[in-house]
C-alpha positions in Angstrom: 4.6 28.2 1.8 7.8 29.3 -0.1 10.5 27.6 0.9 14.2 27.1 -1.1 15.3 23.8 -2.0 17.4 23.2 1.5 14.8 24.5 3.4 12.3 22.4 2.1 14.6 19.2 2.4 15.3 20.2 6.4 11.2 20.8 6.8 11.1 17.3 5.4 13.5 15.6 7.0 12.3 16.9 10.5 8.8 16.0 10.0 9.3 12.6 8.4 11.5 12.0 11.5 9.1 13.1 13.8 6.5 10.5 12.4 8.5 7.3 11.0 8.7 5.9 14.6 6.8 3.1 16.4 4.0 5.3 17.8 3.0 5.6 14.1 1.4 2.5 13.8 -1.1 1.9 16.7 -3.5 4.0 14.6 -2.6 3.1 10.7 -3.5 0.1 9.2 0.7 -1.0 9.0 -0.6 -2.4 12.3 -2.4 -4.8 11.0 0.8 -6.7 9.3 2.9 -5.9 12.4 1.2 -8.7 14.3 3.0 -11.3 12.5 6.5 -12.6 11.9 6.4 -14.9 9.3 6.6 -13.0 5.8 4.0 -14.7 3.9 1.8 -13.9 6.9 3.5 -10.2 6.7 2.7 -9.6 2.8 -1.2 -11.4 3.1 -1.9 -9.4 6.1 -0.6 -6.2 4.6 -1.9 -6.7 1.3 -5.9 -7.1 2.7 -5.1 -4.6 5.0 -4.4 -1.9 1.9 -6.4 -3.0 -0.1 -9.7 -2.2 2.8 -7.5 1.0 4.0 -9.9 3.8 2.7 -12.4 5.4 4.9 -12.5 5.7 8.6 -9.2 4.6 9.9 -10.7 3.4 13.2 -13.2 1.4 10.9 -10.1 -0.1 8.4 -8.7 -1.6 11.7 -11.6 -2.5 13.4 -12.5 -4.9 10.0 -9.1 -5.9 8.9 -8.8 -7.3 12.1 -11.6 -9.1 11.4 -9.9 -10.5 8.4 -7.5 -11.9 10.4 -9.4 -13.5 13.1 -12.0 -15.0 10.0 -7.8 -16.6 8.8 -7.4 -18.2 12.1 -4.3 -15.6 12.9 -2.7 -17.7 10.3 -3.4 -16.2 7.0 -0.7 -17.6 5.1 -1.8 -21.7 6.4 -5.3 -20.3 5.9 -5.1 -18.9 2.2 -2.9 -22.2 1.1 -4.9 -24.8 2.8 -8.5 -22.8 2.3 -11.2 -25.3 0.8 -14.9 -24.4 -0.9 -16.4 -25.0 3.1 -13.7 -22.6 4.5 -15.0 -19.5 2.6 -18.3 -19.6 3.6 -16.7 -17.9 6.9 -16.7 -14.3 5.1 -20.7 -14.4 4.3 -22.0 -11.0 5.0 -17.9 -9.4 5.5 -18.5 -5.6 3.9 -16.1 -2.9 4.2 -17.5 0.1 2.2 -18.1 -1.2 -1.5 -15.8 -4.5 -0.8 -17.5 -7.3 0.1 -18.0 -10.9 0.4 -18.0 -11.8 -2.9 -14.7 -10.3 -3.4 -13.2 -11.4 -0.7 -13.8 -14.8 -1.6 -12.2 -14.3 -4.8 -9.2 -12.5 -3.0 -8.4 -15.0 -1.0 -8.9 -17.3 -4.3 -6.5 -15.4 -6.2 -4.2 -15.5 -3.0 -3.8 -19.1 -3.4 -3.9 -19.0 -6.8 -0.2 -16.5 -6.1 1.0 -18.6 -3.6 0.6 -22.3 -5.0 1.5 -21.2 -8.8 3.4 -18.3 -8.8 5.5 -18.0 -6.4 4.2 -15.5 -3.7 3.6 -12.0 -3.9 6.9 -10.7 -3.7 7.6 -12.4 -7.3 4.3 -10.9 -8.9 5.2 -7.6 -8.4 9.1 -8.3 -10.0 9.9 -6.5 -13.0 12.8 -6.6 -15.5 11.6 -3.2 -16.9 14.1 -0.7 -16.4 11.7 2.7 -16.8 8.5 2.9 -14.8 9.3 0.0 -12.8 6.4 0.4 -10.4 4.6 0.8 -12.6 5.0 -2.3 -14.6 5.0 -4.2 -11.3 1.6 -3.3 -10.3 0.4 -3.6 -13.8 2.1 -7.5 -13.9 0.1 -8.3 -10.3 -2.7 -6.6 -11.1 -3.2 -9.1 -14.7 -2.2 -12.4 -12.8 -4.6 -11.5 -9.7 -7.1 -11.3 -12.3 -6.5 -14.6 -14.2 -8.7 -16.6 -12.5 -12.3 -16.4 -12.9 -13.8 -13.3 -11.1 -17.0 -10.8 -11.0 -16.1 -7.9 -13.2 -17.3 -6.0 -9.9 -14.4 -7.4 -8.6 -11.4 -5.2 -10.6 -12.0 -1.9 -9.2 -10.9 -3.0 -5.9 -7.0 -3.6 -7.6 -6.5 0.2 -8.9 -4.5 0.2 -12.8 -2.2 2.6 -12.9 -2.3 2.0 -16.4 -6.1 3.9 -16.6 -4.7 7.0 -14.4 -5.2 5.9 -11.2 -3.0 6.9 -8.3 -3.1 3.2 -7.0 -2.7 5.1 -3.7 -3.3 1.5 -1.4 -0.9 -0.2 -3.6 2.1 2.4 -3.0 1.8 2.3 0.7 1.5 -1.7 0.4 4.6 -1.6 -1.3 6.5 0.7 0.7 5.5 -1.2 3.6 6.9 -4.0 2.1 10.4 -2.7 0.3 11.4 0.7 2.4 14.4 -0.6 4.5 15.4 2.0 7.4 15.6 0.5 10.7 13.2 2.8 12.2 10.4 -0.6 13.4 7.9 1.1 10.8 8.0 -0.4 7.4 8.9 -3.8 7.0 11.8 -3.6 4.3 11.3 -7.5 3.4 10.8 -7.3 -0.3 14.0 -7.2 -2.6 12.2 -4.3 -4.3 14.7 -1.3 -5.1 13.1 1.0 -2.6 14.4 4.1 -5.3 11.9 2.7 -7.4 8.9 3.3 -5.0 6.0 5.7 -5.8 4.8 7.8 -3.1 1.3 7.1 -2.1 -1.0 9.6 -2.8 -4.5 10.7 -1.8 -6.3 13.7 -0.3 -4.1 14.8 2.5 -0.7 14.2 0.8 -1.6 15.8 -2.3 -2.8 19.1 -0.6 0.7 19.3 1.3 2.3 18.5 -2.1 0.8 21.6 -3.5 1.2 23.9 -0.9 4.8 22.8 -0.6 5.4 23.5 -4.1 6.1 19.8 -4.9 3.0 19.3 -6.9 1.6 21.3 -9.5 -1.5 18.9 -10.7 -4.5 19.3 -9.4 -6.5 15.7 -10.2 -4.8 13.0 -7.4 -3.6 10.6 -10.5 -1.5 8.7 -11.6 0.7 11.7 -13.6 0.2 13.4 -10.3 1.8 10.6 -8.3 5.1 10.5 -10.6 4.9 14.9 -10.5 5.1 14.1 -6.5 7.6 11.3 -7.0 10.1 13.2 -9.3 10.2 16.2 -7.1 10.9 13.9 -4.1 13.3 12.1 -5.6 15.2 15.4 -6.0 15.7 15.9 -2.3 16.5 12.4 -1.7 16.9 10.1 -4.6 17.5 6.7 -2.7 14.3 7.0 -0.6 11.9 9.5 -2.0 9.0 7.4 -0.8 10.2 8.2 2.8 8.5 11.4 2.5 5.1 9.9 2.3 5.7 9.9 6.5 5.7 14.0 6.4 3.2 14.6 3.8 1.0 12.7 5.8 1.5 13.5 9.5 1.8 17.4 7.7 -1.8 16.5 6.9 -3.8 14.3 9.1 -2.1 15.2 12.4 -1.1 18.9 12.1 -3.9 20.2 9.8 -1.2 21.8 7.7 
């Protein structure tokens, strides 16, 4: 599809429009968080949610609202309070290759953030000016890990700094920064939303290409800051808004 550059930005525009609205989230897991108010129970909630979001999307629901319900509905009191007896609860949980075992140390390492180091919000800070993002995930990524875990355990935080997209960690973290009124993202983190990576996986990456805002053909990490760049070139601010066309473009229309 050759379009010039103001083209492409009004295609954009009208199809991230079309799908950044309420109806949006019934069926994606940013449903999940949107059935709390508080935002440590926001950020927890969202955070599990990404982290199970691949696979089936009426399956990702279906068990991370099983998460919730195994936290009471509370999964902020849950995580801080949360003794030995308490995590015997998640026995036999299993999304896909995550299961109980790392959950239990997820919700370990949860507490571990939210008793020592201040929340999530302040593990993913970063004083780097270049590649902020992706100094923030790599800073989370080593203090979710420094507590003892299963080496099994790592792949289920993607590293950036090995190549990977770290596609459930982008939308996590737009969820969480992207500020625009619209009653989709939440906007709650003071993380420059400029900064933001866009998510990247499957459908988004086949739009990119056909759109002529990706040349790479392996969904990684170079491919996510390719995407990023060119985005950031139609709107610098919020390049990450995108993500909304990119994906409707390729779930909902088959594009």
């Amino acid at each position: 599809m050759k379009l010039n550059k103001k083209e492409l930005k009004e295609f954009l525009e009208e199809k991230t429009d079309k799908y950044n609205r309420p109806f949006f989230i019934e069926s994606d897991p940013i449903s999940i968080p949107h059935q709390f108010n508080k935002k440590e129970d926001i950020e927890i909630a969202g955070f599990l949610a990404a982290t199970i979001a691949w696979g089936q999307r009426v399956t990702i629901l279906k068990n991370s609202n099983k998460l919730m319900q195994l936290m009471d509905n509370s999964p902020h009191e849950f995580i801080i309070k949360a003794g030995k007896k308490d995590l015997k609860r998640f026995e036999g949980f299993v999304h896909r290759t995550f299961n109980s075992d790392d959950l239990k140390f997820f919700i370990l390492s949860l507490q571990n953030i939210y008793r020592n180091e201040g929340g999530l919000e302040k593990t993913f800070s970063c004083s780097e000016k270049k590649d902020v993002l992706l100094h923030s995930i790599t800073n989370f990524r080593n203090l979710f890990f420094t507590i003892p875990h299963l080496p099994r355990t790592t792949k289920h935080v993607s590293n950036p700094m090995d190549n990977s997209s770290a596609k459930r960690i982008c939308m996590f973290l737009r969820w969480m920064a992207r500020k625009d009124k619209r009653g989709v993202d939440f906007g709650i983190w003071k993380l420059d939303q400029s900064q933001l990576m866009c998510p990247l996986d499957v459908h988004s990456g086949n739009v990119g290409r056909k759109l002529g805002l990706l040349k790479r053909t392996q969904n990684d990490w170079k491919a996510v800051e390719e995407l990023t760049t060119s985005l950031r070139q139609i709107d610098a601010s919020d390049p990450v808004k995108y993500d909304f066309a990119l994906f409707g473009l390729g779930v909902f229309e088959k594009f």
